[in-house]
N, C-alpha and C positions, 0 to 999 in steps of 0.2 A: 482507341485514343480519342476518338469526338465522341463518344461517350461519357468519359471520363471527365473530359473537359465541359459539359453542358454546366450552366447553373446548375439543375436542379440537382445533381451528381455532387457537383460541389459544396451547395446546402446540406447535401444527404454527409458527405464525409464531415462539415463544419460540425454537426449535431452530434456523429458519432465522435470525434475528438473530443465535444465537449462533454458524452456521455461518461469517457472512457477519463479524465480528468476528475468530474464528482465521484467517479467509483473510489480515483486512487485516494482522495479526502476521506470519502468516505471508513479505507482502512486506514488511514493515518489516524484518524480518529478513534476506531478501535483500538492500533497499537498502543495509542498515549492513555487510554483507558486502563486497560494491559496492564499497562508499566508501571499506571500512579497506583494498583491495586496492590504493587510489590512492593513500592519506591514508600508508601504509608502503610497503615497497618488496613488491613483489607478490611477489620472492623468499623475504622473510622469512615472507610467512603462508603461504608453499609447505608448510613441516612442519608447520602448526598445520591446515590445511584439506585437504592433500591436493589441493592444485589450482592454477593459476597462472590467473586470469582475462584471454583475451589481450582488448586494447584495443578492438578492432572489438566483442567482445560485451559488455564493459562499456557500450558505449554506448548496445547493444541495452536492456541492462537497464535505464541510466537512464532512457530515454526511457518503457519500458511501466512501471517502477514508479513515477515520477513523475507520469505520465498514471492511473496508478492509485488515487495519493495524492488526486489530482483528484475519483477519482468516488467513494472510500470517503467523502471527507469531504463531499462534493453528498450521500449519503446519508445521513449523520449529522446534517447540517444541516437534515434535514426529521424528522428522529427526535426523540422524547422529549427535551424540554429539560431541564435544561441536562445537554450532550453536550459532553465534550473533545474529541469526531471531526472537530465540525465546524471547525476548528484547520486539516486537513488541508484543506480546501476553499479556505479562504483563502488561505492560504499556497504549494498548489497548484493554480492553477485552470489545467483543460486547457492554455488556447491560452498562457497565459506557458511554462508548463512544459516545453512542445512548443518555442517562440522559446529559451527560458533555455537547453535542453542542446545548440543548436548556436551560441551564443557572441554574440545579439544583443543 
């Protein structure tokens, strides 16, 4: 416990919080990439991204950023309340997430 409790312990956990926070941006960002690839014609965001997302990997992504959204928000959910993360918990909890992107 006086370990845990030193500064430099508590700097080392402030950093990793905030690492573990740009991650979950960072896939929220790919998901909405994801979805504008679907939600438009994938031709059109071909000039704005540089890229045509084919269908077989779109699905790859849904399924691990969805299952993502799952466990950012299971860790939000036991973090400092009150937390808008744990939003993502609910909303994506593993095993719906997993059933919901093959069509059940």
């Amino acid at each position: 416990r006086k370990h845990i409790n030193t500064k430099e312990f508590q700097k080392r956990i402030t950093e990793a919080n905030h690492n573990f926070d740009m991650c979950c941006v960072a896939v929220w960002i790919i998901y909405i990439i994801n979805g504008a690839a679907f939600f438009f014609n994938q031709h059109l965001l071909q000039p704005i991204l540089g890229l045509i997302i084919p269908t077989w990997l779109s699905v790859v992504i849904l399924v691990f950023t969805k299952s993502a959204f799952a466990a950012f928000g299971h860790y939000y959910v036991h973090s400092k309340q009150p937390n808008i993360g744990g939003v993502l918990f609910d909303s994506n909890y593993v095993g719906s997430s997993v059933l919901a992107t093959d069509g059940h």
